[in-house]
C-alpha positions as CSV (number, residue, x, y, z in Angstrom):
1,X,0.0,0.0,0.0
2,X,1.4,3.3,-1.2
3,X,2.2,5.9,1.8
4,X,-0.2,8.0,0.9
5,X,-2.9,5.8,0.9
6,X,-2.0,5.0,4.1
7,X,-2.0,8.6,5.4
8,X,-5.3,8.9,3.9
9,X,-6.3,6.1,5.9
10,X,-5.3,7.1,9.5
11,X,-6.3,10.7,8.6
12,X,-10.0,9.3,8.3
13,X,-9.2,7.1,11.4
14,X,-8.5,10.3,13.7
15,X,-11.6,12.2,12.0
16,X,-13.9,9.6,12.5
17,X,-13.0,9.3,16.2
18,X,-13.0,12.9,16.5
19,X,-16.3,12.9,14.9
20,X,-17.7,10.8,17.9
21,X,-16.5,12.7,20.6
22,X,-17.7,15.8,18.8
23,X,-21.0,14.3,18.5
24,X,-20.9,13.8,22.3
25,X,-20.5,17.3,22.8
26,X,-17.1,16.8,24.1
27,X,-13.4,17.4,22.6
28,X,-11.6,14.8,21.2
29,X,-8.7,13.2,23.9
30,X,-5.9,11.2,22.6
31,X,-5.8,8.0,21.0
32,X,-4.7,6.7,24.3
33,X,-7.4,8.3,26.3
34,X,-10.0,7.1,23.4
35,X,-8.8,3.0,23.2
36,X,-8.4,2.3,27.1
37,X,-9.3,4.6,29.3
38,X,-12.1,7.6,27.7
39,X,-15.4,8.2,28.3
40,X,-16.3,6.5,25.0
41,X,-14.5,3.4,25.9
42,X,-17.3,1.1,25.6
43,X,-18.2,2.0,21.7
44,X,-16.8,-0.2,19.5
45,X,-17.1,2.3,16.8
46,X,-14.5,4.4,18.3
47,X,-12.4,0.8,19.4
48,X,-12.3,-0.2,16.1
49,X,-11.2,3.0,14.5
50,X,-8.6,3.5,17.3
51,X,-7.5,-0.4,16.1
52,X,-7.4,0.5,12.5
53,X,-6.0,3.6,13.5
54,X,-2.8,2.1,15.5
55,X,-2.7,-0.9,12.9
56,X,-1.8,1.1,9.9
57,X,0.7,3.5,11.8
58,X,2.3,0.3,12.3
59,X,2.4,-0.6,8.7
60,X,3.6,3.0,8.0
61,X,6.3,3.0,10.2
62,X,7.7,-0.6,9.0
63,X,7.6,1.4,5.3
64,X,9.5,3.9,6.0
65,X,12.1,3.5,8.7
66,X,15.3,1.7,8.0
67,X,14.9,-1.5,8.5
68,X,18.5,-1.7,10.6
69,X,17.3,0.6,13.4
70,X,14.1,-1.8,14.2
71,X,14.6,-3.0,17.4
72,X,12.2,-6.6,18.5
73,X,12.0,-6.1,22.4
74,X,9.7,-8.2,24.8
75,X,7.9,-5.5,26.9
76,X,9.4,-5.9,30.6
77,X,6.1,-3.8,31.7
78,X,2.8,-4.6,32.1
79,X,2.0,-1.7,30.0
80,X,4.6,0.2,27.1
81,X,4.1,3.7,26.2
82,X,3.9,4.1,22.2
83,X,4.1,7.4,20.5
84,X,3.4,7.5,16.7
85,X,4.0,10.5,15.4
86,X,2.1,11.4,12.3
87,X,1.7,14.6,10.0
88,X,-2.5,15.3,9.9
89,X,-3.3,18.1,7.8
90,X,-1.1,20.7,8.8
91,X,0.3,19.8,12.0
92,X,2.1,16.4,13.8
93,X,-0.7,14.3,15.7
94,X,0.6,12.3,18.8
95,X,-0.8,9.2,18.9
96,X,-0.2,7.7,22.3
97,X,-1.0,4.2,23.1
98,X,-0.5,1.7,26.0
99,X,-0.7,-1.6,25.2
100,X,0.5,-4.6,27.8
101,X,0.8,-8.4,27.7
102,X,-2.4,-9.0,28.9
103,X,-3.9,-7.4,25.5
104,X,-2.2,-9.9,23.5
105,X,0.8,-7.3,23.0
106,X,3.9,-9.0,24.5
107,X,6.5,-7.7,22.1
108,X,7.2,-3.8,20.2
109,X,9.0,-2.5,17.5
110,X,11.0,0.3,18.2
111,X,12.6,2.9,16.3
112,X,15.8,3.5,18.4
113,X,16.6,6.8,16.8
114,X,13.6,8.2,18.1
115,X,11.8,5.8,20.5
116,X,9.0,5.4,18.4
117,X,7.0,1.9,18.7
118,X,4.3,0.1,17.5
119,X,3.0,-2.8,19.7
């Protein structure tokens, strides 16, 4: 998939869970806030957008990072801190997600150069 497909993709992502928590009449948290711990936590809509949404940031970054600084590490914590950083429309969007090995996400990959992962 070309990379700008993908940033199509995880720019519809964001919107859409924007969209949800606009609809609620509140503002949009971050990803983090939105997947584990937000007031919308329980609809699946925004869980499965927030899914895609990590999924394909993970794709992105295997694209385009050299594949000699990926680093395979087990997690040591229950739960790893994960910054994506991405450009949405005009600006970078920090995408921060914890994921730990009791969600089925025992291992990251890590960009050593700028301790970026995707678990």
């Amino acid at each position: 998939m070309a990379l700008s497909a993908l940033a199509r993709i995880i720019l519809a992502e964001a919107e859409a869970i924007e969209s949800l928590y606009t609809a609620a009449g509140m503002s949009a948290p971050s990803i983090h806030d939105v997947f584990w711990t937000g007031p919308l936590k329980g609809n699946s809509q925004c869980q499965e957008s927030s899914r895609v949404l990590v999924a394909v940031a993970s794709q992105l970054i295997a694209t385009v990072v050299n594949p000699q600084d990926l680093l395979i590490r087990e997690a040591t914590s229950v739960y790893s801190t994960v910054i994506l950083d991405f450009v949405t429309r005009h600006r970078i969007a920090d995408i921060l997600v914890q994921c730990g090995q009791e969600r089925g996400a025992p291992w990251c990959v890590c960009y050593k150069s700028s301790f970026v992962c995707a678990c």
